[in-house]
N, C-alpha and C positions, 0 to 999 in steps of 0.2 A: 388798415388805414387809420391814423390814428387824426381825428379831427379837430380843429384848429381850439375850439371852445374846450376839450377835454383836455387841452394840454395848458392851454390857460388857469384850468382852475388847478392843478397839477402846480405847476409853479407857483401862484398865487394863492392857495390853500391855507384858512385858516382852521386849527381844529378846537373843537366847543365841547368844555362837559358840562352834558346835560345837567340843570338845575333843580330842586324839589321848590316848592311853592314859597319857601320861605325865604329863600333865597340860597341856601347852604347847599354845597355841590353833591350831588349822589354819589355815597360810595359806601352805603350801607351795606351791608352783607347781607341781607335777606333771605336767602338762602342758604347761609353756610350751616345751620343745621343739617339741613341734605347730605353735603356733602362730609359735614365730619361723621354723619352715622356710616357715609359709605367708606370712610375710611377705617373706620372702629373693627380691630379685629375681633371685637365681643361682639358683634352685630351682622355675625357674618350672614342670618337669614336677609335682613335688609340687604345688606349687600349683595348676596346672589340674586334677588329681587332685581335690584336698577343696573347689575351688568351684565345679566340673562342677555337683553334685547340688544344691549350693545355689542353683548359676544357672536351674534347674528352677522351684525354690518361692518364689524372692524374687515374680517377676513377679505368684504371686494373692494377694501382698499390695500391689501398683501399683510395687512396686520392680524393679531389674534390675543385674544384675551390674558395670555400667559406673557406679552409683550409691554406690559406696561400695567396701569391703575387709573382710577379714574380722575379727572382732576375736580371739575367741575359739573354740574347741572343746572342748567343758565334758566330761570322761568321767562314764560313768554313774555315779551318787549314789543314794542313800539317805539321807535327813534323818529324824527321829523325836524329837513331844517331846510329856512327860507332863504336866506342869505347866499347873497352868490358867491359862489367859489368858497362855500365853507363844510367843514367837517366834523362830524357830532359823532361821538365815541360813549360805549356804555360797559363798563365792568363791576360786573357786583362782588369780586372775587378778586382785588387787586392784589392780596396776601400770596394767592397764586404761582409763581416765576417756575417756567418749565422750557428746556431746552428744547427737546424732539418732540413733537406730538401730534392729532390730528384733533382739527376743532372741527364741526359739523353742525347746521342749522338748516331748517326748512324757510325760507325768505319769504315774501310773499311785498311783492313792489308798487307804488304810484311816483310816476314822476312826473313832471313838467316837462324834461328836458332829455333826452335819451342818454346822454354821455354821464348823466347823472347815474348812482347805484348804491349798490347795497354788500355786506360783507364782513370783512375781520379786518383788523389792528393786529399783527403779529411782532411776536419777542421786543414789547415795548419797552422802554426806559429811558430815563430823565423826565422832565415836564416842562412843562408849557410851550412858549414856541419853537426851541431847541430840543426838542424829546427826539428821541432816535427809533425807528419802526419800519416795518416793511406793511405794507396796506396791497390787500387781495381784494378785488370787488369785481362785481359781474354788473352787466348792464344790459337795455335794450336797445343800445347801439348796435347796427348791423347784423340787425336780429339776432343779436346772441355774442354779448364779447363779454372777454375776462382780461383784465389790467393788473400785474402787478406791477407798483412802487415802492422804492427805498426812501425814505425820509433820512437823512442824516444833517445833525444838529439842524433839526427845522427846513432842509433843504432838497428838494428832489436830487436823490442823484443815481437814479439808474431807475429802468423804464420799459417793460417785454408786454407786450398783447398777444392775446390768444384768441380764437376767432372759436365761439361755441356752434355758432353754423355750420354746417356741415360735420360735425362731428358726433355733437350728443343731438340726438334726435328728436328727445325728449325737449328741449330745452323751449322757454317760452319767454317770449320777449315782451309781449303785450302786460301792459297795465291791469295790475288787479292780479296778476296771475304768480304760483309758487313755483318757483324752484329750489334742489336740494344741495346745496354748497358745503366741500368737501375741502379742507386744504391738510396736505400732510408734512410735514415737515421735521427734515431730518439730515442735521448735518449742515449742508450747503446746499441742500437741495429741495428745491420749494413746488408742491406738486399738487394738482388743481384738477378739481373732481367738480361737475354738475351731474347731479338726477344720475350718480354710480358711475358717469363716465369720465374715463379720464381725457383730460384736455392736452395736460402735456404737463412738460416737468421743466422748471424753473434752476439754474446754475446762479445763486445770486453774487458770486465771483466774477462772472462773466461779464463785459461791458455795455450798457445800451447801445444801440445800434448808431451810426456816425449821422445818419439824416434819419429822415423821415420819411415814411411809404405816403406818399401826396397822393389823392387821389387822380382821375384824367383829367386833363386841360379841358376847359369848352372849346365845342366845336365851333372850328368857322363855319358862320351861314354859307349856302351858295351864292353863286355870283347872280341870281335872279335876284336874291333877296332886297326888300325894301331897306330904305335908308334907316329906318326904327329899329330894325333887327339885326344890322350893324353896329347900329350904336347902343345897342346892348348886349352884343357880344363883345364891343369895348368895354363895357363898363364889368363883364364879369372877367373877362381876362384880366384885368387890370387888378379885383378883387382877389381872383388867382394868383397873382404873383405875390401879389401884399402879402395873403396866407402864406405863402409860399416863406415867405422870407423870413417872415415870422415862427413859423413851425423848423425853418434850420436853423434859425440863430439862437432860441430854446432846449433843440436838442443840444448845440455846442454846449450851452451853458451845461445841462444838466452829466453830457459827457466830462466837463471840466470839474464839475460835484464828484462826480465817480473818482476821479484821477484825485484830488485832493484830500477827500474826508472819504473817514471810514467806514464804509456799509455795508460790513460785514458784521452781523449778530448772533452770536449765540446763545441767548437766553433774552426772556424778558415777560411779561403778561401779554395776554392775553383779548383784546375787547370785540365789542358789536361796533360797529359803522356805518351809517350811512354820510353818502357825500354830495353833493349839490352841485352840480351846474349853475342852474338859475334856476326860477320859478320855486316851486316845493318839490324835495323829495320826503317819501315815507317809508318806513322798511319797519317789516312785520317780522320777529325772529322767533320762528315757534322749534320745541325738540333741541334746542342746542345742546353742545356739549362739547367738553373737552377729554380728550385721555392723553394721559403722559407716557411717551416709550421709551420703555426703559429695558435694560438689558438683561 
């Protein structure tokens, strides 16, 4: 069930890169030390150092250390933004561009707002508000969901939910709390991992769905009921349908983004995200990392 506020800020989305105090936009590399020593093939003790542990966790996602290299090692972050319906994005590693790969971070969430969350920016390119991207975020909507979206030239246009209740066990909805986010991607096919389990797998060929899963209608009171308890079963039916019409006339749109413009990516970078509803979200990104697979 995809809620009426989530699909607002969906269409309505602006995305914000983070600023340093001066006002100059962050895109320092801070890191890239790390990562060129693990590329260095003179440096192959460092390097069997930072893919030991990686060579552990690739395998419970079908991967393995002979499958690719590493791209990146992200230091831990903090992302926070107040703004409604906007989205803040962080890459220290734009130089980056990788086709197939699996990106990995420990989360750790506060939101205002449940449909609000946290996540990746996948195979980015262009800028500003025409940039082109697929967006993977987890939330504590419905105690446990995963959204992805296609952005094409700045535009929603394709749109699948994942429901982590009931499937990862582990998974933890409440405020303050970590979970371990997994996306693997390869090819056309885009596949979503929390806390090791797999959620399901992504066809981004595929079309979003023609409507929307609306939640139930309110019920009618019974016929004892007081004249106040009718009339605000009018007033939420009536609210029901509003959404209602709202939430199909959005999905048209965004099916019409599909059919017209490209959303199909093979390459691009890489970032962190968090995205807002309303109120503040904050997304803690500890352990991240990227590996590239390669053949």
């Amino acid at each position: 069930m995809l809620s009426g506020a989530w699909l607002s800020m969906v269409v309505s989305c602006q995305m914000v890169v983070p600023s340093s105090e001066n006002g100059e936009t962050i895109n320092k590399i801070n890191s890239f030390a790390l990562t060129a020593t693990v590329r260095s093939a003179s440096q192959t003790e460092t390097q069997s150092t930072v893919v030991a542990p990686l060579s552990l966790e690739l395998p419970l996602y079908g991967l393995d250390a002979s499958s690719g290299r590493v791209g990146w090692l992200h230091p831990t972050i903090q992302l926070q933004t107040s703004g409604d319906h906007q989205a803040v994005f962080r890459n220290d590693f734009p130089g980056v561009i990788v086709k197939n790969f699996i990106v990995v971070a420990d989360i750790t969430w506060e939101s205002s707002y449940a449909s609000s969350g946290c996540g990746f920016a996948l195979r980015a390119h262009n800028n500003g508000a025409h940039i082109d991207q697929y967006i993977v975020i987890i939330t504590r909507m419905a105690d446990g969901y995963a959204l992805f979206t296609a952005f094409a030239e700045g535009k929603p246009a394709n749109l699948k939910e994942i429901y982590a209740n009931g499937i990862d066990p582990l998974f933890n909805w409440e405020n303050g709390s970590t979970n371990r986010l997994a996306v693997v991607a390869q090819g056309e096919k885009i596949t979503i991992y929390t806390n090791l389990t797999r959620l399901g797998t992504i066809d981004v060929t595929e079309s979003p769905s023609a409507w929307p899963n609306l939640p139930p209608a309110p019920q009618q009171p019974a016929g004892n009921a007081s004249a106040q308890e009718f009339a605000d079963y009018q007033k939420l039916k009536q609210s029901y349908l509003d959404i209602s019409q709202t939430l199909e006339e959005r999905y048209l749109a965004i099916g019409e983004n599909f059919r017209q413009l490209n959303s199909k990516y093979t390459e691009g970078f890489v970032s962190l995200a968090a995205v807002n509803s309303t109120g503040t979200t904050t997304c803690e990104f500890k352990n991240a990392w990227l590996w590239r697979i390669e053949p």
